[in-house]
C-alpha positions in Angstrom: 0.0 0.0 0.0 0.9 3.5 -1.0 0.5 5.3 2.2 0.2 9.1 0.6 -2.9 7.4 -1.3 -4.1 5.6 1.1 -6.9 7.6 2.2 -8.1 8.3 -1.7 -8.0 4.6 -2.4 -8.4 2.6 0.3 -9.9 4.3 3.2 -12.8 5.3 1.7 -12.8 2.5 -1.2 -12.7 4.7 -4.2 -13.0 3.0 -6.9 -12.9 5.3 -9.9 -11.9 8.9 -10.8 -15.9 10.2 -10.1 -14.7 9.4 -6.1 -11.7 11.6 -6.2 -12.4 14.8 -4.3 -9.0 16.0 -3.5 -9.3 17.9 -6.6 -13.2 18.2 -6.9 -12.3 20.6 -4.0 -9.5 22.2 -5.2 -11.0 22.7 -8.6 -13.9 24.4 -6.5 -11.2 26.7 -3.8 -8.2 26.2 -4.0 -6.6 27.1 -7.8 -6.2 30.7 -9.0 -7.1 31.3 -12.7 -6.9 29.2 -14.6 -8.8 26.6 -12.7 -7.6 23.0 -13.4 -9.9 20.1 -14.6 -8.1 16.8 -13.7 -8.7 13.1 -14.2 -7.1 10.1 -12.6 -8.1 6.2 -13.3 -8.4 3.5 -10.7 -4.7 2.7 -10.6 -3.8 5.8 -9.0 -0.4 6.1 -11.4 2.1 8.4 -10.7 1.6 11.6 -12.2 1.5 15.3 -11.7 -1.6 16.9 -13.2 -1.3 21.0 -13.4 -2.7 23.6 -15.1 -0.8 26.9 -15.1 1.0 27.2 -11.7 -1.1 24.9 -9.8 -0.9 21.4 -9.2 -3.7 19.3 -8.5 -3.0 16.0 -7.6 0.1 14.8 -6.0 1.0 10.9 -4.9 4.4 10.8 -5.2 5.6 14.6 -3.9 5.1 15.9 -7.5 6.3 19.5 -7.9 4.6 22.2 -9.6 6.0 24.2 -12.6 8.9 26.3 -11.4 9.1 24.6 -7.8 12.3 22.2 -6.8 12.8 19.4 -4.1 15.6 20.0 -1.8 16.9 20.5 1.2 17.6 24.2 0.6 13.7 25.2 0.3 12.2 21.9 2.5 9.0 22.9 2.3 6.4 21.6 -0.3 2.8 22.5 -0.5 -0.3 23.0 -2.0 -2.5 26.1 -3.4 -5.7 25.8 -1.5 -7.5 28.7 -0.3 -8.0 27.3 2.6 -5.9 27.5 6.1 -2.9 27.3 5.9 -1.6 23.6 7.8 2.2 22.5 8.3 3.3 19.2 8.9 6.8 18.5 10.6 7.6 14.4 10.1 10.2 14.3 12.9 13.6 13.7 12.6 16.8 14.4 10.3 18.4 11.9 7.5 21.6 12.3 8.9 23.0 13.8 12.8 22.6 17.7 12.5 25.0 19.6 15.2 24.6 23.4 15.0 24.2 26.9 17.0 20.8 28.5 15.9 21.7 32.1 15.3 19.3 33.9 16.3 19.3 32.3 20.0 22.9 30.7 20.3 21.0 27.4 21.6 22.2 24.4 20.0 20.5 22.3 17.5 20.6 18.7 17.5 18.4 16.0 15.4 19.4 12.7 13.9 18.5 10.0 11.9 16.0 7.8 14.4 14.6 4.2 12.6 12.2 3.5 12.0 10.5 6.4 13.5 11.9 8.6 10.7 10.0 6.8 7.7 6.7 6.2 10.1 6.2 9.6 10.8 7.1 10.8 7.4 4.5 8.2 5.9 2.1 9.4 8.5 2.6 12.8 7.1 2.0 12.4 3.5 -1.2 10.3 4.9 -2.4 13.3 6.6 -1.7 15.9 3.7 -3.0 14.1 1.1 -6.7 14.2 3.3 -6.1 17.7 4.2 -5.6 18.5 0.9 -8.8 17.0 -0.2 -10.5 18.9 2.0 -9.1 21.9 1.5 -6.3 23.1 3.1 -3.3 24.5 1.7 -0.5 22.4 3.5 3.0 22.7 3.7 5.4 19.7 4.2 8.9 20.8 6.3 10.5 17.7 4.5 9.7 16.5 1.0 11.5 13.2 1.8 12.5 10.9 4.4 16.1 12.0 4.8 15.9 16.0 3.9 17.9 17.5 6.4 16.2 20.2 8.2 17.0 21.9 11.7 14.8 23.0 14.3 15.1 26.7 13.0 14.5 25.8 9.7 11.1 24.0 10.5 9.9 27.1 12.2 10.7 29.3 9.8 8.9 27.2 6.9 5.8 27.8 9.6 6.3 31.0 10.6 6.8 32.6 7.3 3.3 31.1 6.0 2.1 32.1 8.7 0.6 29.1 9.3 -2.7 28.9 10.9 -1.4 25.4 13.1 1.8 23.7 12.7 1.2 19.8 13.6 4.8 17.7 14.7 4.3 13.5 14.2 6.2 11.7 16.2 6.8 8.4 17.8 8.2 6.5 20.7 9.5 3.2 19.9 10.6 0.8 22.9 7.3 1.2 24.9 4.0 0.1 23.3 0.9 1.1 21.7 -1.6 1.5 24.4 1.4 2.9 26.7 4.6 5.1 25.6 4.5 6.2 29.7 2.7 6.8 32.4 -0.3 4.7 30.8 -1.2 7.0 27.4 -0.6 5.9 24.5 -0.3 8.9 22.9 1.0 11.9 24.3 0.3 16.0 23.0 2.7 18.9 23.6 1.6 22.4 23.7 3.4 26.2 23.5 3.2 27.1 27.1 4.0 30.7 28.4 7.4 30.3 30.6 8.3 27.2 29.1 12.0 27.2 28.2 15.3 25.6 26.7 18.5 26.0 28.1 22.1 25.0 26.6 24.4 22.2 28.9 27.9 23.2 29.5 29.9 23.1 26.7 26.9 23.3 24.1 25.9 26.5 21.8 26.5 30.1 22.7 27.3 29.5 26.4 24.8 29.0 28.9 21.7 30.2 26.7 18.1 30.1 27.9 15.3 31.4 25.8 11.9 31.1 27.3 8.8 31.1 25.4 6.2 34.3 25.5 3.8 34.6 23.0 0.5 34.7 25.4 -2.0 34.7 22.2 -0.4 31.7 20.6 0.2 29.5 23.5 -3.4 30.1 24.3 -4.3 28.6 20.3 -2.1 25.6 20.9 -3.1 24.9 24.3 -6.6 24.9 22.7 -5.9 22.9 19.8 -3.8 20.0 22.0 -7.0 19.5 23.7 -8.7 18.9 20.6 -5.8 16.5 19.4 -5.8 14.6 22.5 -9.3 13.8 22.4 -10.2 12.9 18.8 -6.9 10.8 19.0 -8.2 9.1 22.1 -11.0 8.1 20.0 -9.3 7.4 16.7 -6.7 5.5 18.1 -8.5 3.6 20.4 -5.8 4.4 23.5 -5.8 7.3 25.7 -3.9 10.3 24.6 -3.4 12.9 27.0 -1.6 16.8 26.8 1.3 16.1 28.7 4.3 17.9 30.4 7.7 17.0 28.4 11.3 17.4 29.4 14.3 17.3 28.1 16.5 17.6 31.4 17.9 14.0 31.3 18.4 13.7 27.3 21.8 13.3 26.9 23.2 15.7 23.9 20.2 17.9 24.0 19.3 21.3 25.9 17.9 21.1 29.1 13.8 22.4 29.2 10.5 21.4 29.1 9.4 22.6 25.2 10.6 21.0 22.1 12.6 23.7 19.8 10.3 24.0 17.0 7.4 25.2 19.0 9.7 27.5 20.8 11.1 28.7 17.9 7.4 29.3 15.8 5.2 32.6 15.7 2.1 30.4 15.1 0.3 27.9 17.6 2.3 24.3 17.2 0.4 21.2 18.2 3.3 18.4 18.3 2.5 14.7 18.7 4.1 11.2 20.3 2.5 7.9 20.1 3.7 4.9 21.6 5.3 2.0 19.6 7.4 -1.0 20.2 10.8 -1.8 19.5 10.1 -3.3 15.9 7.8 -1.4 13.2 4.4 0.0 14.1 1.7 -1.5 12.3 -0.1 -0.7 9.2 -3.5 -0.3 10.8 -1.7 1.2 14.0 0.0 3.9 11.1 -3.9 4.5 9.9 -5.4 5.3 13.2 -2.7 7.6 14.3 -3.0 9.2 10.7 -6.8 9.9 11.1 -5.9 11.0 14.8 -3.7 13.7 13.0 -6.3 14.7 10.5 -9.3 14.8 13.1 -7.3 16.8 15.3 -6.4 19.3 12.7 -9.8 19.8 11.2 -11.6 20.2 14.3 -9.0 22.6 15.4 -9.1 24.6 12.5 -11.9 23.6 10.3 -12.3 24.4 7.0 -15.2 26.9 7.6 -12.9 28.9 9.0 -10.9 29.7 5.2 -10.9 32.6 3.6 -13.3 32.2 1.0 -12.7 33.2 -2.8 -13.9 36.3 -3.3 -17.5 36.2 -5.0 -19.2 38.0 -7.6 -20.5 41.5 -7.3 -23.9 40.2 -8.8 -26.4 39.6 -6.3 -28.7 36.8 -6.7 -32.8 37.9 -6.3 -34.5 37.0 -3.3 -38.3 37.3 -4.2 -40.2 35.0 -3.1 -39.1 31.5 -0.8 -37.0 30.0 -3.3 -38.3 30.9 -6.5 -39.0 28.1 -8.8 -36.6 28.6 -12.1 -39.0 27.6 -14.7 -42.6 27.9 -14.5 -44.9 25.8 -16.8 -42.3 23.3 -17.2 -43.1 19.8 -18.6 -41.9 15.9 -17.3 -41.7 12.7 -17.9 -43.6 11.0 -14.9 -42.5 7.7 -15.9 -39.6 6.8 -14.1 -38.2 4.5 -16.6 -39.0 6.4 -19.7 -36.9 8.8 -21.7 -39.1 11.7 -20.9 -38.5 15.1 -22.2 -38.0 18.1 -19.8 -38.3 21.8 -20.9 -36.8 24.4 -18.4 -37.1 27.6 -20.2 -34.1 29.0 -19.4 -31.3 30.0 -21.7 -28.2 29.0 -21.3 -25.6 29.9 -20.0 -26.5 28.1 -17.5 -25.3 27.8 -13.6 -25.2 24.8 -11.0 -28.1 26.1 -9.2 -30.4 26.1 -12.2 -29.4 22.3 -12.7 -30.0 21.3 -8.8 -33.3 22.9 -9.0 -34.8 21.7 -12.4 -33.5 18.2 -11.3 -35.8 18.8 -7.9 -38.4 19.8 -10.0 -38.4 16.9 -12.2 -38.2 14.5 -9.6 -41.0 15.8 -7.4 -43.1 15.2 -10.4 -42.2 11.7 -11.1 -42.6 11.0 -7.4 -46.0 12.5 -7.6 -44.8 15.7 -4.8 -45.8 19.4 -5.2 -42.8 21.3 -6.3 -42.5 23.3 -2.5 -42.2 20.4 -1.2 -38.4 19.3 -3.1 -37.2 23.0 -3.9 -36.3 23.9 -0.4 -33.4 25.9 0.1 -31.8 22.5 2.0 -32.1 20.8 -0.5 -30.7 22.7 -3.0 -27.7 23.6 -1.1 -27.2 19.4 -1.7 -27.4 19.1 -4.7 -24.8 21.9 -5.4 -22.7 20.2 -2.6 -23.3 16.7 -4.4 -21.6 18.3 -7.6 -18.4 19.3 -5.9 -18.5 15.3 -4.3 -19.1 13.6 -7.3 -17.2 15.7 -9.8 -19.0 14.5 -12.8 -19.0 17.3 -15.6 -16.8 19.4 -12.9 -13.5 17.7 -13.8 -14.1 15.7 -17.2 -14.6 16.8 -21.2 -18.7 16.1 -20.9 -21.4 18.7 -20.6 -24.5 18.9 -18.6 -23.6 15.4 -16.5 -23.0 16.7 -13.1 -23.7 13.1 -10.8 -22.1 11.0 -13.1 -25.3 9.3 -14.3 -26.8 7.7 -17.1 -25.0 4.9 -18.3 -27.5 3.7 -20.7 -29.9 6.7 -20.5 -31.4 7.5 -24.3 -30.0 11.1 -23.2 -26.5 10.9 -23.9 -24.5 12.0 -26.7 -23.0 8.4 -27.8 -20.4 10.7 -29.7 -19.2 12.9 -27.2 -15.6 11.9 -26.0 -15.0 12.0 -22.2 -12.3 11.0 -19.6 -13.7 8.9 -17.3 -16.3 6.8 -19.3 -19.7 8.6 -18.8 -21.1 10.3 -22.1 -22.4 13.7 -22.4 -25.9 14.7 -22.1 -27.3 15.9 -25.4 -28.8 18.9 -24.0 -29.0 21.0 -20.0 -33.0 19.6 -20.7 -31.5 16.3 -21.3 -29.4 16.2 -18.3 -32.1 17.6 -16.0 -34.6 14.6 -16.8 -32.1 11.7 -16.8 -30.3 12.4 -13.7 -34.4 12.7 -11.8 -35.4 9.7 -13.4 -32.2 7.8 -12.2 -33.1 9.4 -8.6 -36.6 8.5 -9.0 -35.8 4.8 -10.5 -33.6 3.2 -7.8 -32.4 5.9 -5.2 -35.4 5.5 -2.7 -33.6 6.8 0.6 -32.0 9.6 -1.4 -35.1 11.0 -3.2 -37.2 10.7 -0.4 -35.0 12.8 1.4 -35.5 15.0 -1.4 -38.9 15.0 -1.2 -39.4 15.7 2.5 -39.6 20.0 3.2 -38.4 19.5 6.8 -35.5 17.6 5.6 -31.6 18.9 5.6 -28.6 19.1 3.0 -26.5 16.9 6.0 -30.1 14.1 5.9 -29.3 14.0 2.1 -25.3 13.6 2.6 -26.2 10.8 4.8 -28.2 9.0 2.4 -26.2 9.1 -0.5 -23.2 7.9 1.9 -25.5 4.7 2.9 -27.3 3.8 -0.3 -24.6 1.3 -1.6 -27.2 -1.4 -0.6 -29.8 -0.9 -3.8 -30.2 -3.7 -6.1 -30.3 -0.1 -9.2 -26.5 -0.5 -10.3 -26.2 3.5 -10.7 -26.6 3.9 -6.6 -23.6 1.9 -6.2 -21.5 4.2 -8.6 -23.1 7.5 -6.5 -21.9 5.6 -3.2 -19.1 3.7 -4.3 -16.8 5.8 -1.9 -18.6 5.1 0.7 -19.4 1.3 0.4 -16.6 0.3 2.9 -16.8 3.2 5.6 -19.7 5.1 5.1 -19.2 7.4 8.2 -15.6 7.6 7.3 -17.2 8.9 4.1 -19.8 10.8 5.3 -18.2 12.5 8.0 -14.5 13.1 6.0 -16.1 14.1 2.4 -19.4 15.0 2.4 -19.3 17.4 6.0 -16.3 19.7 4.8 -17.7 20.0 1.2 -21.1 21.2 3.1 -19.1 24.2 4.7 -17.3 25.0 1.7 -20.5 25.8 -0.5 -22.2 27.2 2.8 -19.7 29.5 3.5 -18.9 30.2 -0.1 -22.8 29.9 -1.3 -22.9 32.9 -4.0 -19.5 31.7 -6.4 -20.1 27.9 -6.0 -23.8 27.7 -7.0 -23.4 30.4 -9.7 -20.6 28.3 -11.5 -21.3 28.4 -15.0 -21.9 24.8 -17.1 -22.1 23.2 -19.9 -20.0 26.0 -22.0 -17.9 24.8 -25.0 -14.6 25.8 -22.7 -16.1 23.2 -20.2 -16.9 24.3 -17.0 -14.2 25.8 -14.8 -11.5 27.0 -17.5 -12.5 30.6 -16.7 -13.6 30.0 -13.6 -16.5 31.9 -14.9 -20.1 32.4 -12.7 -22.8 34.4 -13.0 -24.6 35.0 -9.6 -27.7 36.7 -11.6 -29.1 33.8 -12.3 -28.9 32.6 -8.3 -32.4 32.2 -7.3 -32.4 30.9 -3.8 -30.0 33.4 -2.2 -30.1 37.4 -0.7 -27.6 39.4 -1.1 -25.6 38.3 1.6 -25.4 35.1 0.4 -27.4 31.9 1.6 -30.1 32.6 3.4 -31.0 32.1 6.7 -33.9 31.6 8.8 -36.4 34.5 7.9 -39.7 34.8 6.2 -38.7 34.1 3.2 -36.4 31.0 3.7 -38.1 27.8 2.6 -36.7 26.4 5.9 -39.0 28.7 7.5 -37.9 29.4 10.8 -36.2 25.7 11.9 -33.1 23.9 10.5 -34.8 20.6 11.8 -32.9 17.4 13.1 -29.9 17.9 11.4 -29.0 21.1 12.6 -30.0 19.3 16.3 -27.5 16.3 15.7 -24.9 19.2 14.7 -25.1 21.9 17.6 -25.2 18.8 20.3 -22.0 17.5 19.0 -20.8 20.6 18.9 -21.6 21.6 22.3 -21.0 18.4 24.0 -17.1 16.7 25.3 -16.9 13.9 22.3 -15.0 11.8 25.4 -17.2 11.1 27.7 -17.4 12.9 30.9 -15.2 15.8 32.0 -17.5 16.2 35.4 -18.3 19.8 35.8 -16.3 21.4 33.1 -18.1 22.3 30.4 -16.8 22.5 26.6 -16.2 25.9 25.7 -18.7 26.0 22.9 -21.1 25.1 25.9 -20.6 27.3 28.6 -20.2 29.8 25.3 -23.6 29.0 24.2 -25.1 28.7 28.2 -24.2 32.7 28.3 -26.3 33.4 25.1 -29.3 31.1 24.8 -29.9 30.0 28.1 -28.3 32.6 30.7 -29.7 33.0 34.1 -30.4 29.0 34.9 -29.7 27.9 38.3 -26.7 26.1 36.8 -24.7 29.0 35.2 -22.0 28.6 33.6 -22.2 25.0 34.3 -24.7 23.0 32.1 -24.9 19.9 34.5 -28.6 19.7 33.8 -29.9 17.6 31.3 -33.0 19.9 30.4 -30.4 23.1 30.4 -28.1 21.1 28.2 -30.9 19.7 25.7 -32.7 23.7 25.8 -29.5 25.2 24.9 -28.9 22.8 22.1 -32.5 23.2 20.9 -32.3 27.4 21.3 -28.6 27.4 19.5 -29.3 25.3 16.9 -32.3 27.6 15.8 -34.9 25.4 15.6 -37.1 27.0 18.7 -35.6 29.7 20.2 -39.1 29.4 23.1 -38.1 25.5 24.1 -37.8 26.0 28.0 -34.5 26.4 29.5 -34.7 24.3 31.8 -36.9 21.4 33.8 -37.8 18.1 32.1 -41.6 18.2 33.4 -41.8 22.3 31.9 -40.0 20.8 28.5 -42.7 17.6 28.4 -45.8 19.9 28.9 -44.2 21.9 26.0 -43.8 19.3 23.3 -46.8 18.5 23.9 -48.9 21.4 23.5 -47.3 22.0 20.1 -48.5 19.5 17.7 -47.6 21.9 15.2 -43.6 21.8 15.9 -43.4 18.5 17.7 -44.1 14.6 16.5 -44.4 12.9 20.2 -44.6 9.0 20.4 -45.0 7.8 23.7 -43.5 4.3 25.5 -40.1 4.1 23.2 -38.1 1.4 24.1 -36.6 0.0 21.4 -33.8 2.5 19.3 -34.8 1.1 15.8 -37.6 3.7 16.6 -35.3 6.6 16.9 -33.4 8.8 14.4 -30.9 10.9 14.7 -32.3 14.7 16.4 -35.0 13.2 17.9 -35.4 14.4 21.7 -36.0 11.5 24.6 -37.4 12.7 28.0 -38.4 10.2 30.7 -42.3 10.1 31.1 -45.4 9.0 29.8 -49.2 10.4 29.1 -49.8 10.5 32.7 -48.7 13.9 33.8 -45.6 16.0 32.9 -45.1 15.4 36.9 -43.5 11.9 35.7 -40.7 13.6 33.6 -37.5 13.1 34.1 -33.8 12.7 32.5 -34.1 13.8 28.4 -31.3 13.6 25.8 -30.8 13.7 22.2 -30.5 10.9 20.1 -27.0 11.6 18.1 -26.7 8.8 15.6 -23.4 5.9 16.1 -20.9 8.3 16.6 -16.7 7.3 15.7 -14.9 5.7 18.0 -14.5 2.9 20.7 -16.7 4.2 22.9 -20.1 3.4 21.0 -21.6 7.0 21.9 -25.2 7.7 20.6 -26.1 10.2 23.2 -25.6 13.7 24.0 -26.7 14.8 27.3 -25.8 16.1 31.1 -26.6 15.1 34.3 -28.2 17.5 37.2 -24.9 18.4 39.5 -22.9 15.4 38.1 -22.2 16.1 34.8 -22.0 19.1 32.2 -22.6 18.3 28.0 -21.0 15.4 26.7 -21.4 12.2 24.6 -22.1 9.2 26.1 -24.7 5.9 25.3 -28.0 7.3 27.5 -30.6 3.9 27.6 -34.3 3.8 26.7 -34.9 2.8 30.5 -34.7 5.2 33.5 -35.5 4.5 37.7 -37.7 7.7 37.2 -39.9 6.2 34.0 -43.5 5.6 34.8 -44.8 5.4 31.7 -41.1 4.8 29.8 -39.7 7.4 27.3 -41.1 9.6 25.5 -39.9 10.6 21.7 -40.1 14.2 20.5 -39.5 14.3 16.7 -39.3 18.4 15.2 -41.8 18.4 11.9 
């Protein structure tokens, strides 16, 4: 196995060039004009694809035009708009012994197998996800044996001004599950008054530089929390943020901060994992690769990127998401040819293609059109363009989900990359990619067909439909068939924020021109229908949401709010005690949250779905579900989770009398990791927000639980 393609091929089991969203994103954020289309076939063969300056793809360390590998200029990266990552694969290819100029400290690294070539494998793992998802990132070594001092590594960080620097490291002669003092992974952070100091006889005399920077240690402090729990649950052993020292560490200064984070301007999150005396594992390589990844994308997600600039155009916002062709005609057969009629002229934009394609379908599926053209589930189907590529990245027109392999709607003449013709017409397009929907895509469509539903509902069903007997659902999950949260949660989650955050230039990319799609780059945010001038909307009169994101955005704010660990007692997350000041101030638990009816009100009010759900009080919170039918589906005496989905709200009780309520939570979904958390919840003066496995069976239940569903 190829570790720097390992999470394109194998992780999420792509098995042809439609699955390849390293540079379905990139194509999308990260290339300045020109914009590159790119291609790759199953094999994954080493190549560089570029267009102009910018390299797309990269297996094997390929450089772009006018770039060089050595050990001069270490650094390689990529041209993503978004933050800016650096990864620092530890260790020298030969013994480095120098003076760092700018402190007189000495500098010492050398060769240490195998650690050297795990670490360094680890990194190209890590970039070639980050990549795909976004980031620009920045390698300090482009090999195994570059030499590169500790001043060097910095400065590659520093003068990117890196928005985290990530070290990978590990310690060989312990074990997996215990490098010390029982973690098996250990994080260290920039600390204020942390220090290195030279032993006789070493550097400049008896240097010691101590490290200051208030505002950055506070960053990595912040983000080495975040490491060391999504690498407790990637890896499967306990990571912990750990004090390190290098007093008894015979060559090297005395001090309790490795020289790279006290060197670096920028917050520096580096890593140790345990590992015996002979190689770490394959698998044991993978897990502490997704550790890395997890930990830098929850740090600094991609949401947080500056965007590309969009167009000056605004986008009308009569009306709740204007339909874009009125007295349009369908087939409403779903195996027949059909012939679709949109009206509109072409040029044409990505949004006009979602929404005709909506249209379509809720007429073959026998739906008013209301009920499919929400502005959810448009924002999908421009999201599902930039996941499957399609006519993003290959020669054909008007074939943006890779459909149709025997639809009467291609052009059997027109050449293309990847196998999958072009359709004959925008019209053409439109009506075979809803019929396909409509033939053999049941969970997908009827997401598609349900107002209340959300763009993250639809990303889950098109990550779990590999099941259908309709060959074409295989193709649209293929990525997903062997780890379909992997694939869900690594693909489809970051492309959401990219086109939410970036709405206006994503959706108003122009198709189907004879220069093929991205060339220019070129959009027109006229034709944008669904948006204000600010972008996508959000919850107002005229949203087609109306004034609820439903259980999506539920399932999203609780993870958000609550410790992904388990337990951390009475300390609650910072996004928590965050949110406790602004949606549900003045409780009797303050800053706290150790309430489960505080902790589920909060994630309710944050979320936006009802910003009246009681703060607190199970018995207040049961009397209110059910005095609003309109808001709230209720089913009474759950006790079996087959009945649950995720967002749906469980309080203890029954139809006797909210005076029976008792301990409520929200029903997550199978989360990652060991642990088996389904549940977010708290606990009244035990325990603040976190994830945990809450059962359908409480000593307070006299009638059992209660489901609350939102509408």
């Amino acid at each position: 196995m190829k570790p720097a393609i390992y999470y394109l091929n194998d992780k999420f089991g792509f098995s042809q060039s439609l699955k390849i969203v390293s540079f379905v994103i990139v194509a999308f954020v990260g290339c300045l004009l020109p914009t590159a289309i790119a291609v790759a076939d199953a094999s994954f063969d080493t190549y560089c694809i570029t267009v102009g300056d910018c390299a797309l793809y990269d297996p094997n360390s390929c450089i772009a035009p006018g770039s060089t590998a050595n050990t001069s200029s270490p650094a390689s990266s990529s041209s993503a708009s978004g933050p800016t990552i650096v990864l620092d694969p530890g260790h020298s290819g030969h013994d480095i012994h120098d003076t760092d100029p700018q402190t007189g400290l000495y500098d010492h690294d050398y060769p240490n197998i195998p650690e050297i070539s795990e670490v360094f494998s680890v990194a190209q793992n890590v970039k070639t996800k980050l990549q795909a998802d976004g980031y620009n990132v920045i390698m300090t070594k482009n090999s195994v044996n570059d030499d590169v001092s500790f001043r060097q590594r910095a400065d590659i960080a520093n003068q990117a001004n890196a928005a985290l620097a990530v070290s990978i490291h590990d310690s060989h002669d312990t074990s997996w599950d215990d490098m010390g003092g029982g973690d098996g992974g250990q994080v260290y952070t920039q600390n204020v008054g942390d220090y290195r100091q030279n032993k006789p006889g070493m550097g400049q005399g008896n240097q010691k530089v101590t490290f200051t920077d208030n505002a950055v240690a506070q960053k990595s402090n912040q983000y080495g929390q975040t490491f060391a729990q999504v690498r407790t649950n990637d890896e499967g052993h306990k990571v912990s943020v750990a004090p390190e020292s290098f007093d008894s560490r015979a060559g090297l200064p005395s001090g309790n901060l490795p020289m790279v984070q006290l060197f670096a301007k920028v917050p520096w999150v580096y890593n140790e994992v345990g590992a015996p005396s002979g190689p770490l594992s394959q698998s044991e390589l993978d897990k502490y690769a997704k550790g890395i990844i997890d930990g830098v994308e929850n740090s600094v997600p991609i949401s947080g990127a500056n965007s590309s600039s969009s167009t000056s155009s605004s986008g009308s916002s009569s009306g709740c998401c204007p339909s874009a062709s009125d007295g349009v005609s369908a087939d409403t057969n779903g195996a027949g040819s059909g012939v679709w009629n949109s009206g509109l002229a072409a040029p044409y934009i990505v949004e006009q293609y979602a929404i005709n394609v909506l249209e379509d379908l809720a007429q073959k599926k026998g739906h008013p059109a209301t009920d499919a053209v929400t502005q959810q589930h448009v924002l999908a189907l421009v999201a599902w363009a930039l996941v499957e590529g399609g006519d993003i990245n290959n020669d054909s027109l008007f074939n943006l989900y890779n459909t149709g392999y025997s639809s009467p709607e291609l052009d059997a003449g027109a050449h293309t990359a990847n196998g999958l013709g072009s359709y004959k017409s925008f019209d053409a397009g439109v009506e075979a990619t809803a019929r396909t929907l409509a033939s053999g895509h049941g969970g997908m469509a009827n997401v598609l067909m349900d107002p209340s539903s959300t763009a993250t509902d639809f990303a889950h069903a098109e990550s779990y439909s590999g099941t259908s007997s309709y060959p074409g659902t295989q193709e649209w999950a293929g990525a997903a068939l062997s780890d379909p949260s992997g694939y869900e949660n690594g693909t489809w989650k970051p492309v959401l924020e990219i086109v939410k955050s970036n709405y206006k230039t994503n959706a108003a990319l122009v198709i189907g021109t004879t220069d093929h799609e991205l060339i220019d780059n070129k959009t027109d945010a006229t034709k944008l229908s669904t948006i204000n001038s600010s972008g996508l909307t959000s919850s107002s009169s005229g949203d087609c949401t109306g004034s609820t994101q439903g259980a999506g955005a539920i399932v999203q704010e609780a993870l958000k709010l609550a410790w992904p660990d388990g337990s951390h007692g009475n300390t609650p997350k910072p996004e928590y005690a965050a949110a406790l000041q602004q949606y549900n101030a003045g409780n009797y638990t303050g800053n706290v949250g150790n309430d489960c009816g505080v902790f589920v009100s909060t994630v309710i009010r944050a979320s936006g779905v009802d910003p009246n759900y009681p703060q607190s009080g199970t018995g207040a919170q049961w009397s209110y579900v059910v005095a609003h039918p309109e808001k709230y589906d209720v089913q009474y005496n759950v006790t079996s989770f087959s009945d649950l989905q995720p967002g749906d709200i469980l309080i203890v009780g029954g139809p006797g009398g909210s005076n029976a309520a008792g301990h409520t939570w929200i029903y997550v979904g199978k989360q990652p990791g060991p642990q088996g958390f389904y549940s977010a919840s708290a606990s009244q003066g035990s325990r603040t927000g976190n994830l945990d496995t809450d059962l359908l069976s409480d000593g307070n239940a006299s009638g059992g639980y209660m489901r609350v569903r939102v509408k």
